[in-house]
VEXDREN-2710 file (C-alpha; in Angstrom, 1 decimal):
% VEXDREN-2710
k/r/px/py/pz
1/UNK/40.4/-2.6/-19.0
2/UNK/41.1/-5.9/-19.4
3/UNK/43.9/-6.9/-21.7
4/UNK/42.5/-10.3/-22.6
5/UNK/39.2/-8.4/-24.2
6/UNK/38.8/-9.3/-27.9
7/UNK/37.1/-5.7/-28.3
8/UNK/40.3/-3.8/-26.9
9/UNK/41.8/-1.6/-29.8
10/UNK/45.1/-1.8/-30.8
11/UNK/47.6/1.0/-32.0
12/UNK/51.0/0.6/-33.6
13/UNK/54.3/2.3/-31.9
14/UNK/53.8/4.9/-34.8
15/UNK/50.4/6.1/-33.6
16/UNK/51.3/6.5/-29.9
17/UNK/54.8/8.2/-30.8
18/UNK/51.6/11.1/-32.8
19/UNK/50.4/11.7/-29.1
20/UNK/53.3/13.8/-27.7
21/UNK/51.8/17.0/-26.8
22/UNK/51.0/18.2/-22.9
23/UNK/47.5/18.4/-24.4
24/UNK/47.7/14.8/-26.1
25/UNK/49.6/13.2/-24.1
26/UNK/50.0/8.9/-24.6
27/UNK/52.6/6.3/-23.3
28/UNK/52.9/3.0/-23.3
29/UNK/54.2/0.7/-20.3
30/UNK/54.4/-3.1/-21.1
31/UNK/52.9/-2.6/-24.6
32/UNK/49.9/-1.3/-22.9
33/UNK/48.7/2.4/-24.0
34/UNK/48.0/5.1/-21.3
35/UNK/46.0/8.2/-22.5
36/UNK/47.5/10.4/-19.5
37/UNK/46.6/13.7/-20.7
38/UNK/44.2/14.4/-17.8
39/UNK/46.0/12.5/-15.5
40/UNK/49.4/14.1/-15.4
41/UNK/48.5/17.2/-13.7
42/UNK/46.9/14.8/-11.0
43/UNK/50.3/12.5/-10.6
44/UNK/51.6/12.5/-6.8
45/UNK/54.9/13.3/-8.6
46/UNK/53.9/16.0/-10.5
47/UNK/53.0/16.8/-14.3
48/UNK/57.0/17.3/-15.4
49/UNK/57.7/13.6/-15.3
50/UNK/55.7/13.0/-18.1
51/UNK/57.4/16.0/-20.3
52/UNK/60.8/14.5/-20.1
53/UNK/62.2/14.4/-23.7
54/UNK/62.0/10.1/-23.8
55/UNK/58.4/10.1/-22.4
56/UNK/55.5/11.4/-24.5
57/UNK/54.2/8.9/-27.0
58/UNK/57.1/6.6/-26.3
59/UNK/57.5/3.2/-24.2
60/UNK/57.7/4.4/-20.5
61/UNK/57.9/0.8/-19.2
62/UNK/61.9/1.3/-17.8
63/UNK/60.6/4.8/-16.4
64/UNK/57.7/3.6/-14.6
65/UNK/59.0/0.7/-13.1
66/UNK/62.2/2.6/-12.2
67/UNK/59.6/4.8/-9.9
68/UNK/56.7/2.3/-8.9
69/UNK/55.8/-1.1/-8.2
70/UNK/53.3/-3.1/-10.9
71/UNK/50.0/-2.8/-8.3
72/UNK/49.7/0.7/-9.2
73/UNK/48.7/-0.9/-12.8
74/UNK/45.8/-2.4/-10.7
75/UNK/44.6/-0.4/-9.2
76/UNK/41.0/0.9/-10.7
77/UNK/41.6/4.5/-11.5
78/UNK/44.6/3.8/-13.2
79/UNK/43.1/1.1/-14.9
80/UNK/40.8/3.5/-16.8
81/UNK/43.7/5.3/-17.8
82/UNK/44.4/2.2/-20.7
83/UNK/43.2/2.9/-23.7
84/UNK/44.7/0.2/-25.4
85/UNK/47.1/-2.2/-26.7
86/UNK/50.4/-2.2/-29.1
87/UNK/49.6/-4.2/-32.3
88/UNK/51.4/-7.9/-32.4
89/UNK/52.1/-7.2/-28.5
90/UNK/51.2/-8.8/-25.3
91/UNK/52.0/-7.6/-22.0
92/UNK/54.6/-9.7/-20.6
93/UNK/54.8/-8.4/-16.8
94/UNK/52.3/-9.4/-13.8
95/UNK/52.0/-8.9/-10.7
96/UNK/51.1/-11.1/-7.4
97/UNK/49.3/-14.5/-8.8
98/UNK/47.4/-16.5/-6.0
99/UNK/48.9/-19.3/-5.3
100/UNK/51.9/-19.2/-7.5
101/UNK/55.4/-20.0/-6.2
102/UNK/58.1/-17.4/-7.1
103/UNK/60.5/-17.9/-10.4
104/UNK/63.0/-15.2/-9.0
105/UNK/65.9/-17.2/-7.9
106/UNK/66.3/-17.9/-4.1
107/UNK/62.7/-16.5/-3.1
108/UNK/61.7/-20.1/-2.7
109/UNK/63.5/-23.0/-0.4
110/UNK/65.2/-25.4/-3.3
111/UNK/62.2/-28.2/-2.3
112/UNK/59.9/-25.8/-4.2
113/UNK/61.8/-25.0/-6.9
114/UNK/61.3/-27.1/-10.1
115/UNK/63.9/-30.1/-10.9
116/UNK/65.7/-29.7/-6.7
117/UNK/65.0/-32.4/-4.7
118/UNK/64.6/-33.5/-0.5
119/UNK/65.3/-35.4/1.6
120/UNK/62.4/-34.5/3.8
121/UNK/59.8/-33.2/2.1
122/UNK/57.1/-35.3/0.0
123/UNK/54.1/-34.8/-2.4
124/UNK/51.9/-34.2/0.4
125/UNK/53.6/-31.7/1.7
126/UNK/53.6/-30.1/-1.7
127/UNK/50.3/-30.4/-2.3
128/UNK/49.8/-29.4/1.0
129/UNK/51.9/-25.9/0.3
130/UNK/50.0/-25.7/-2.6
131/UNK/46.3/-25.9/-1.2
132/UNK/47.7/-23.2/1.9
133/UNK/49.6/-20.9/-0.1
134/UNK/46.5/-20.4/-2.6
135/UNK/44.4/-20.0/0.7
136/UNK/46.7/-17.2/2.4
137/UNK/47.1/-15.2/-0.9
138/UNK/42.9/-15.1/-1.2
139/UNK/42.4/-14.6/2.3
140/UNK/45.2/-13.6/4.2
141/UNK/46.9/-11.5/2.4
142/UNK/44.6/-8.6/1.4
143/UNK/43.5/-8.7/4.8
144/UNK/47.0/-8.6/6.1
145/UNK/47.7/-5.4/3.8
146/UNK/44.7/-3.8/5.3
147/UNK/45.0/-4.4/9.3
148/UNK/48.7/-3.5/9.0
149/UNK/47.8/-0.2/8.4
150/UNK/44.5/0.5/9.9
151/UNK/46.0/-1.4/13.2
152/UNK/42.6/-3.3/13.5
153/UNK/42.6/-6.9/14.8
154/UNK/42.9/-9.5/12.2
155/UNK/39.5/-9.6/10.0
156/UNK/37.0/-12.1/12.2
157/UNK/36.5/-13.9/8.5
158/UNK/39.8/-15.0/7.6
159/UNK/40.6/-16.6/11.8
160/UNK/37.3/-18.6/10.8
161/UNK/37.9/-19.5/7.3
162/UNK/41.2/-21.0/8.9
163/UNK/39.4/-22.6/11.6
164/UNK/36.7/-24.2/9.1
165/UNK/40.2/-25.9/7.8
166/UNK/41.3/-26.3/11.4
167/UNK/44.5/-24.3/10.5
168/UNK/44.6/-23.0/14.0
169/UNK/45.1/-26.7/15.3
170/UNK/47.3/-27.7/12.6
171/UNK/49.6/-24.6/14.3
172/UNK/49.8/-26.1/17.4
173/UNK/52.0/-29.1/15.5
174/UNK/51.4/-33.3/15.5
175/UNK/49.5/-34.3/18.7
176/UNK/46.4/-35.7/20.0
177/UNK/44.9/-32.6/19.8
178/UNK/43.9/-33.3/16.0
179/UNK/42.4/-36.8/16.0
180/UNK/38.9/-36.7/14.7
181/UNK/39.5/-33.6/13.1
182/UNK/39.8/-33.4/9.4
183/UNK/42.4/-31.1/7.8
184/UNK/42.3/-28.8/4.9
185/UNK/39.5/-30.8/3.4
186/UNK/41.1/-34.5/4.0
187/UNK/44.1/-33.2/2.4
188/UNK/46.5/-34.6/5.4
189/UNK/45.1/-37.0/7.6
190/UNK/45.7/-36.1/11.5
191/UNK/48.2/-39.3/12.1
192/UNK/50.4/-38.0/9.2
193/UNK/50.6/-34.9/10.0
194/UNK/54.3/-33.7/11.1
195/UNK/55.9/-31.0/12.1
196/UNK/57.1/-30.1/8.7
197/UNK/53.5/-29.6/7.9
198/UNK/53.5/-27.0/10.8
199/UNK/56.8/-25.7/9.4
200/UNK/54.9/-25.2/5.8
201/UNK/51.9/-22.9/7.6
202/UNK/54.2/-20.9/9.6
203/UNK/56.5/-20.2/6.5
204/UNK/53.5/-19.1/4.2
205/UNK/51.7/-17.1/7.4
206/UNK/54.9/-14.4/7.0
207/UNK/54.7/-14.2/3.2
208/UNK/52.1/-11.4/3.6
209/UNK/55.1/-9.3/4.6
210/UNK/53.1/-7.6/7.5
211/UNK/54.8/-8.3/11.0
212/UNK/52.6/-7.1/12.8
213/UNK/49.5/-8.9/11.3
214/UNK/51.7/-11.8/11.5
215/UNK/51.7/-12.0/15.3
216/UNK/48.2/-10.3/15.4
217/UNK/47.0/-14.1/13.6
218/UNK/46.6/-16.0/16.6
219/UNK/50.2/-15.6/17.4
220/UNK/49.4/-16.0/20.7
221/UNK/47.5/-18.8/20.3
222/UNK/50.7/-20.8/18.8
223/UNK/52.9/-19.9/22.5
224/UNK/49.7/-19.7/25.0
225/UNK/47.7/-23.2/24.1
226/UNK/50.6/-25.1/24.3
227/UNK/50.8/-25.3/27.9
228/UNK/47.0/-26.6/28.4
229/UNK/47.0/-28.8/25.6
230/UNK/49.7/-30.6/27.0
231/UNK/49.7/-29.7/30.9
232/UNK/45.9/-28.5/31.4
233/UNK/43.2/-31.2/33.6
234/UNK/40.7/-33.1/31.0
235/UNK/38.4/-30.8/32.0
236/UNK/40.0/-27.4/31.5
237/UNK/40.8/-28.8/28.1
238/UNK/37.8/-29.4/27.3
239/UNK/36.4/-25.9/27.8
240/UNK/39.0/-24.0/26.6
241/UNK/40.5/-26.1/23.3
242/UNK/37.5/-25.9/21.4
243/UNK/37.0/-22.4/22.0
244/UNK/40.2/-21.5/21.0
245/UNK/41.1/-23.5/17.6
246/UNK/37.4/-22.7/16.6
247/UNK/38.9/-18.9/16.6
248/UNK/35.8/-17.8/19.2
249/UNK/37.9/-17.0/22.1
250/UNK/41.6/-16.1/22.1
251/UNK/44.5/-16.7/24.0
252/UNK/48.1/-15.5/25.0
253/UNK/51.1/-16.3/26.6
254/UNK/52.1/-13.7/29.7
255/UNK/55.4/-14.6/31.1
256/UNK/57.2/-11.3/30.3
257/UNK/57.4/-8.0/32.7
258/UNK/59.0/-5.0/33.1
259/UNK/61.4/-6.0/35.6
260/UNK/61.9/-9.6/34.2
261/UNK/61.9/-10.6/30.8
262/UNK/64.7/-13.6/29.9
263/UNK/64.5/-14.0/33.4
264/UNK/61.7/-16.2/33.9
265/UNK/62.9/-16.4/37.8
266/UNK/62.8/-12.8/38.4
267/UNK/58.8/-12.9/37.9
268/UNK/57.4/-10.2/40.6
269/UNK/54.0/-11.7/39.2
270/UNK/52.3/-13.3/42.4
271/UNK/49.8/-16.2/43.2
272/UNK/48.9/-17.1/46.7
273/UNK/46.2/-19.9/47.8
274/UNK/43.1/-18.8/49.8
275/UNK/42.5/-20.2/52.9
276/UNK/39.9/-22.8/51.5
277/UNK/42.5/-23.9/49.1
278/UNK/40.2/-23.5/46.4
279/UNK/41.6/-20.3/44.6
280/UNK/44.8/-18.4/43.6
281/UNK/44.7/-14.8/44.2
282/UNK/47.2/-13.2/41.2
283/UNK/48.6/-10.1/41.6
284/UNK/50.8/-8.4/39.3
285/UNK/51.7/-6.9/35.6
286/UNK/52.7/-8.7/32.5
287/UNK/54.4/-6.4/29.5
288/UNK/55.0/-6.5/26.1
289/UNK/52.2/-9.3/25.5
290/UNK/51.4/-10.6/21.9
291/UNK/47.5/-10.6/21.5
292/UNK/47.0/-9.6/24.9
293/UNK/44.9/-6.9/24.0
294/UNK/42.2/-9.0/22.1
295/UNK/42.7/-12.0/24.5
296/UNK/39.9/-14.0/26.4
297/UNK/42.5/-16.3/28.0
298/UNK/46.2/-15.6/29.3
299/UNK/48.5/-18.2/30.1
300/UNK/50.8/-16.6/33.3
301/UNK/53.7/-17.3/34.7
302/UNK/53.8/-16.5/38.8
303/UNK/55.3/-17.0/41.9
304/UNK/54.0/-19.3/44.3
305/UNK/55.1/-20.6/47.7
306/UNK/56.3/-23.6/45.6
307/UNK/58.4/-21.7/43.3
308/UNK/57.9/-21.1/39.9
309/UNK/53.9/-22.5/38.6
310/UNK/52.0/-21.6/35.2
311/UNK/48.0/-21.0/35.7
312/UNK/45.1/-20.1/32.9
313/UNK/43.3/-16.7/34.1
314/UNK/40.3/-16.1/32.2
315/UNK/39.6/-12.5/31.8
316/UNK/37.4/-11.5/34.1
317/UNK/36.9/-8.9/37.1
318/UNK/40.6/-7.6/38.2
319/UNK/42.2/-8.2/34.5
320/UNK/43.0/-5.2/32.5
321/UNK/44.9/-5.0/29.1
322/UNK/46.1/-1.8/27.6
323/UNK/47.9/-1.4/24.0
324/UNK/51.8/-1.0/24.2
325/UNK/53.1/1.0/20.9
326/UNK/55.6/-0.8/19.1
327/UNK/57.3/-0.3/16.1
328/UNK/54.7/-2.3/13.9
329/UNK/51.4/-2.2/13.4
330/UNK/48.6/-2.2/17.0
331/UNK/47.3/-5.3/14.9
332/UNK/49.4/-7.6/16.9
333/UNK/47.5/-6.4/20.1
334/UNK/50.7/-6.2/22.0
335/UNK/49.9/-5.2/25.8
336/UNK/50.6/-4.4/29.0
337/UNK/48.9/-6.6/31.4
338/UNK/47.4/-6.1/34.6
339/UNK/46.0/-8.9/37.2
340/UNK/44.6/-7.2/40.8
341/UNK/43.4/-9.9/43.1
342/UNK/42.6/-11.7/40.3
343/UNK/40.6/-15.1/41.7
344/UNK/41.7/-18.0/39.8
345/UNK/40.3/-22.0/40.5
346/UNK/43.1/-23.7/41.3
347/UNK/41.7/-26.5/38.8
348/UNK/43.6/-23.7/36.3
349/UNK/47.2/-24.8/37.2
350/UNK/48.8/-25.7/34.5
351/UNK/50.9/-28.9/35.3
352/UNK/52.9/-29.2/39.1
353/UNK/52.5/-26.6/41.2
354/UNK/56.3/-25.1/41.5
355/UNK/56.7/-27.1/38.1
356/UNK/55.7/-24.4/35.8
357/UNK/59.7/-24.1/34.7
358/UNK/59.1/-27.7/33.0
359/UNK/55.4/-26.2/30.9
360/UNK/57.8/-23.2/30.0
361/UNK/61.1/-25.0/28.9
362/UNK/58.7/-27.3/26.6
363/UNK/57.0/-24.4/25.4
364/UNK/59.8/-22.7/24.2
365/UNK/61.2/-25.0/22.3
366/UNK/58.4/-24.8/20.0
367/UNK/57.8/-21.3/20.0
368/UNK/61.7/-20.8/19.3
369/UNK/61.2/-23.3/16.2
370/UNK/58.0/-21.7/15.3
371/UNK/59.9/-18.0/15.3
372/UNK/63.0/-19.7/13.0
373/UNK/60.0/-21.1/10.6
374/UNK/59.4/-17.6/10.4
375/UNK/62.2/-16.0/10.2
376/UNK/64.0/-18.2/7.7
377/UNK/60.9/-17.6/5.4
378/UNK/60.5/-14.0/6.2
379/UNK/64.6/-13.4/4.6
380/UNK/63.0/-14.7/1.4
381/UNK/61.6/-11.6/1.3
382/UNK/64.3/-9.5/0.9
383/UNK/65.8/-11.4/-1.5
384/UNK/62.9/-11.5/-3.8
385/UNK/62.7/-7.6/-3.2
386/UNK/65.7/-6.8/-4.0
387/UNK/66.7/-9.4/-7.2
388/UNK/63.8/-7.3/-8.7
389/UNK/65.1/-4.2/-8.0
390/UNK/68.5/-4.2/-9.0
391/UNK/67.5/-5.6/-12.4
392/UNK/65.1/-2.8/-13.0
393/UNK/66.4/0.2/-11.3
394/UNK/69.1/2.1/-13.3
395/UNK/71.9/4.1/-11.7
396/UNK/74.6/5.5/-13.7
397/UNK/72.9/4.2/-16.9
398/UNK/73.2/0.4/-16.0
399/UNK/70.9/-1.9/-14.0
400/UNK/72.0/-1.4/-10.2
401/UNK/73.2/-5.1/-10.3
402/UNK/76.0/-4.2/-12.3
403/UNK/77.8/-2.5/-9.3
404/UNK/79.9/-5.4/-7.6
405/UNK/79.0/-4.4/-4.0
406/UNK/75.6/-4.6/-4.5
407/UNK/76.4/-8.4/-5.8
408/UNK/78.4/-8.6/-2.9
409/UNK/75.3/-7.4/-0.3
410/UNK/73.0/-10.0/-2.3
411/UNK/75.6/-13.0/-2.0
412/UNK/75.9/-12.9/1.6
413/UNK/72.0/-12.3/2.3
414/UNK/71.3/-15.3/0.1
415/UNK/74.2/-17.0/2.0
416/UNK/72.6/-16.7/5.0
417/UNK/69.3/-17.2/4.4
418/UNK/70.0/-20.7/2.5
419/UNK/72.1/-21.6/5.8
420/UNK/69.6/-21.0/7.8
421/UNK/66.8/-22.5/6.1
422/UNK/69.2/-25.4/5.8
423/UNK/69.8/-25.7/9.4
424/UNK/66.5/-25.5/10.3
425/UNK/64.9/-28.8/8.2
426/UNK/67.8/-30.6/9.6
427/UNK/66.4/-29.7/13.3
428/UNK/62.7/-30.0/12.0
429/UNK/63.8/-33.3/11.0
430/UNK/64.8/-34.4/14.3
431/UNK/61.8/-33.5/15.6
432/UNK/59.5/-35.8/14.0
433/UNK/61.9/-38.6/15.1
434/UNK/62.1/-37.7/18.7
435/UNK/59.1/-37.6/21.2
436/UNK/58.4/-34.2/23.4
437/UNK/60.4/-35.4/26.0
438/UNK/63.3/-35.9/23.7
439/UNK/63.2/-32.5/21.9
440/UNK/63.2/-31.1/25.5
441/UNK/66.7/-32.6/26.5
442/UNK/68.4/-32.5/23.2
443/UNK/66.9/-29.4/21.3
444/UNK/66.6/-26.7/23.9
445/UNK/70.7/-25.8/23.1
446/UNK/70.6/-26.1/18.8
447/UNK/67.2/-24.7/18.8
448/UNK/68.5/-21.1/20.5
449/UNK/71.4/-21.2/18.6
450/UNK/69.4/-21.7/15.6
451/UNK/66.9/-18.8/16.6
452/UNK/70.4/-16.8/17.5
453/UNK/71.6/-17.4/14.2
454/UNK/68.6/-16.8/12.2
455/UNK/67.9/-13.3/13.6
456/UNK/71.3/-12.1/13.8
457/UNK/71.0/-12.9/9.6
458/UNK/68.0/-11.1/9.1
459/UNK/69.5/-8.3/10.6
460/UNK/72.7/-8.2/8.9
461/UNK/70.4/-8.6/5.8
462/UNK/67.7/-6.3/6.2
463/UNK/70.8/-3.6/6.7
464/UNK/72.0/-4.3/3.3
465/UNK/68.7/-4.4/1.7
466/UNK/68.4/-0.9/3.1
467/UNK/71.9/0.3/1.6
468/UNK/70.2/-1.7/-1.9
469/UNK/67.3/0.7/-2.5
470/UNK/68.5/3.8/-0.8
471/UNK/66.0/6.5/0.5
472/UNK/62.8/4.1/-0.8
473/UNK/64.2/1.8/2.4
474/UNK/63.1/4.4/4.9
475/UNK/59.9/5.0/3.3
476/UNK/56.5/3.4/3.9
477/UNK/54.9/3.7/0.7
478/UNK/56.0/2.8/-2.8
479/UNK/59.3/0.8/-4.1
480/UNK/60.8/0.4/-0.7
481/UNK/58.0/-0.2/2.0
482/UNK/58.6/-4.0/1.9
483/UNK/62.1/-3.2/3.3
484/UNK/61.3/-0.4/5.0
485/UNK/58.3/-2.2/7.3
486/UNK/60.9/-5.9/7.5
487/UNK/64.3/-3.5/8.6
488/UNK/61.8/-1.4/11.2
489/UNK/60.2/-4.6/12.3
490/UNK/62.7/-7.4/12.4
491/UNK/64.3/-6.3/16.3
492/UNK/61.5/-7.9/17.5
493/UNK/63.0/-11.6/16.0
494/UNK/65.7/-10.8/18.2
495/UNK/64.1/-10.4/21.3
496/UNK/61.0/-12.6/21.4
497/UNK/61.5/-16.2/22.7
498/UNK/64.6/-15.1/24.2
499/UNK/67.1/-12.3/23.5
500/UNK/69.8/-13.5/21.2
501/UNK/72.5/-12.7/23.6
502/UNK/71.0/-15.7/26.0
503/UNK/69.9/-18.0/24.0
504/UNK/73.5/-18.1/21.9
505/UNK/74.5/-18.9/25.8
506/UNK/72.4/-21.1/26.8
507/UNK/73.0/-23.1/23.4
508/UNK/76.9/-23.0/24.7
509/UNK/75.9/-24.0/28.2
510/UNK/74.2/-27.2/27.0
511/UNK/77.1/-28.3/24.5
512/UNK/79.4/-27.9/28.1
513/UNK/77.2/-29.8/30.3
514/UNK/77.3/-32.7/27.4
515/UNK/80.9/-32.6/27.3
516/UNK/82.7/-36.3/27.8
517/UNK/84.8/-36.3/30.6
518/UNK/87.7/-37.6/29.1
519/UNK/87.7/-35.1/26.2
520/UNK/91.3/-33.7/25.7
521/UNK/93.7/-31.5/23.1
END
């Protein structure tokens, strides 16, 4: 029933307070009236909660949302429970709005919120955040919801809607890639476009709060293009590209195996020349792929004769894909790969041959970026979750926020989060002013140790958000399944791109190597 109806009836407090009978049974919850009568002996938590002595014919609205979160007002056949409305009242709680940025302080980076200002953002890029947020929250998100649970590939609709706005290009940040093209509707024009643009679509993507939808959205295609766009011949380019950012084919990066994951040398992957010259033969198994199940293309990493080289195998005769079981949802399409004699034009080397260390190291810059966009965003989350719960959950007949170590757990996860948000526009920053080459030599060490950072905080934080709302963490339905899905999902931040372990090192190792030689205590 819609509240904004001119025909709905309206009852005083006094008149709902008459129906307080198991057989009459009325409540109200945000000054809307529930006739629950029927309905009580159906509740999942059984009939006695709506006997308690404060509950029939009274304001539940504490109650309820003490037990569940506002969708469950949505949804239809609760819907028809409303019977009306409190005279002189209107309901003053929502839910999700499309498109609207958060009031809850700290769910939003300070350039969002009203009367903050920045150094690096500018009304384009609001407008920008504007035009995608309103996007994913139509498209995305109900779809996200949906795939995270039935494990399905992302919906075929929503990877085209983004392509008709040549979102999937914008992903693969500024370049040459996007001249000609026009994006979101003319709303950015491809020669302004920067990488805090990209920054802005990777941050939104993960506000669906589904992980593994979140990598399942052309994930893949954000690591695996990379290398052809900028080490693939004109002519590979030109096939594959198009087919990609138009979201008909799909790609994936396979570097990773069983025996060799941060260990990009330790590849047992292998790809020797036939004797025309013409053709790599691969051999080998990739593991823990993202997309690699749904793929069409797979970027691989193999040994050669020359070392180290990067080559685009189509799938084809020889390439199998199974699903690997992870902790989040199949919708991510995470796989174990499989190439036997698999014949590959050598026109499908992806830069030197023996040079495929240089494709990777530039590649993983911006995928380790790409995962801090993500992560820094994703920490939002649990701040947002958990300001609204311990306002509206009671223990010990005050609001859980009352307790100082819950303040405590909440100061140090917004702490973190603003640190590493923080750290990350300064870095973002520096890439717009620095040319591929340059993020390569002076990015590689602050951009692991940001990544480091970043997903040692979302740990530390999704623990605490855990000890905030109790058993509801570990369950994945009702209050808690935001926390619950973010604390069961969020290892993988810390092993993707890089365990954190290495990359903390290699950030170390590349502050050493830069050290002046006349440096002394």
């Amino acid at each position: 029933m819609s509240t904004s109806s001119t025909n709905i009836k309206r009852f005083t407090r006094e008149e709902v307070a008459k129906h307080n009978t198991e057989n009459d049974l009325w409540i109200i919850i945000d000054s809307r009236v529930y006739d629950v009568t029927r309905f009580k002996n159906l509740h999942p938590g059984g009939a006695f909660v709506f006997l308690e002595e404060s509950i029939p014919g009274q304001d539940a609205t504490d109650a309820f949302f003490g037990l569940h979160r506002y969708e469950v007002l949505e949804r239809p056949q609760y819907k028809r429970l409303q019977v009306g409305l409190i005279e002189g009242e209107e309901p003053e709680i929502h839910g999700k709005i499309n498109g609207e940025l958060s009031k809850v302080p700290y769910a939003e980076p300070t350039w969002l919120v009203e009367g903050y200002h920045s150094p690096y953002f500018t009304d384009n890029h609001r407008r920008f955040q504007k035009a995608i947020r309103e996007l994913f929250d139509e498209y995305v998100y109900p779809d996200a919801q949906a795939r995270e649970l039935d494990g399905k590939r992302p919906s075929q609709s929503v990877i085209d809607k983004m392509a008709e706005l040549n979102i999937h290009a914008m992903r693969m940040g500024p370049g040459k890639h996007l001249k000609g093209l026009t994006l979101m509707n003319g709303l950015v024009k491809p020669e302004e476009y920067d990488y805090f643009h990209e920054l802005i679509i990777s941050q939104e993507v993960v506000r669906c709060g589904a992980r593994g939808y979140g990598d399942g959205l052309l994930g893949g295609c954000v690591i695996g293009l990379p290398p052809v766009l900028n080490f693939g011949s004109p002519e590979l380019k030109a096939k594959v590209v198009p087919e990609v950012l138009s979201g008909k084919k799909f790609i994936c990066l396979a570097i990773s195996e069983a025996h060799a994951g941060s260990d990009v040398f330790g590849l047992q992957t292998t790809a020797t020349k036939t004797e025309d010259g013409k053709y790599w033969i691969i051999t080998g198994a990739k593991k823990w792929i993202t997309n690699g199940t749904f793929a069409d293309y797979f970027t691989v990493g193999c040994k050669t004769e020359d070392g180290f080289t990067v080559i685009l195998v189509e799938r084809g005769e020889g390439v199998e894909t199974k699903p690997i079981k992870t902790s989040y949802s199949p919708t991510a399409g995470t796989a174990y790969i499989t190439f036997d004699n698999v014949k590959v034009p050598v026109e499908n080397t992806l830069g030197q041959e023996g040079g495929g260390i240089f494709v990777m190291l530039s590649n993983f810059n911006h995928e380790r970026w790409v995962m801090c966009c993500a992560s820094a965003r994703s920490q939002r989350l649990l701040i947002d979750e958990c300001l609204k719960w311990t306002c509206q959950r009671k223990a010990f007949g005050k609001p859980l926020h009352s307790q100082a170590v819950v303040r405590a757990k909440m100061a140090g996860m917004i702490a973190r989060t603003e640190a590493v948000q923080s750290w990350l526009e300064n870095i973002t920053h520096q890439m717009c002013h620095m040319s591929y080459k340059e993020q390569a030599s002076k990015l590689a060490g602050p951009i692991a140790l940001l990544k480091m950072f970043s997903t040692r905080c979302a740990q530390q934080s999704s623990t605490d958000a855990v000890q905030i709302f109790g058993g509801r963490a570990v369950t994945q339905s009702g209050m808690g399944r935001f926390i619950e899905h973010y604390h069961r999902a969020v290892p993988f931040d810390a092993l993707l791109g890089g365990a954190e372990d290495v990359l903390a090192d290699l950030g170390v190792r590349q502050a050493i190597r830069n050290m002046p030689k006349n440096a002394r205590l």
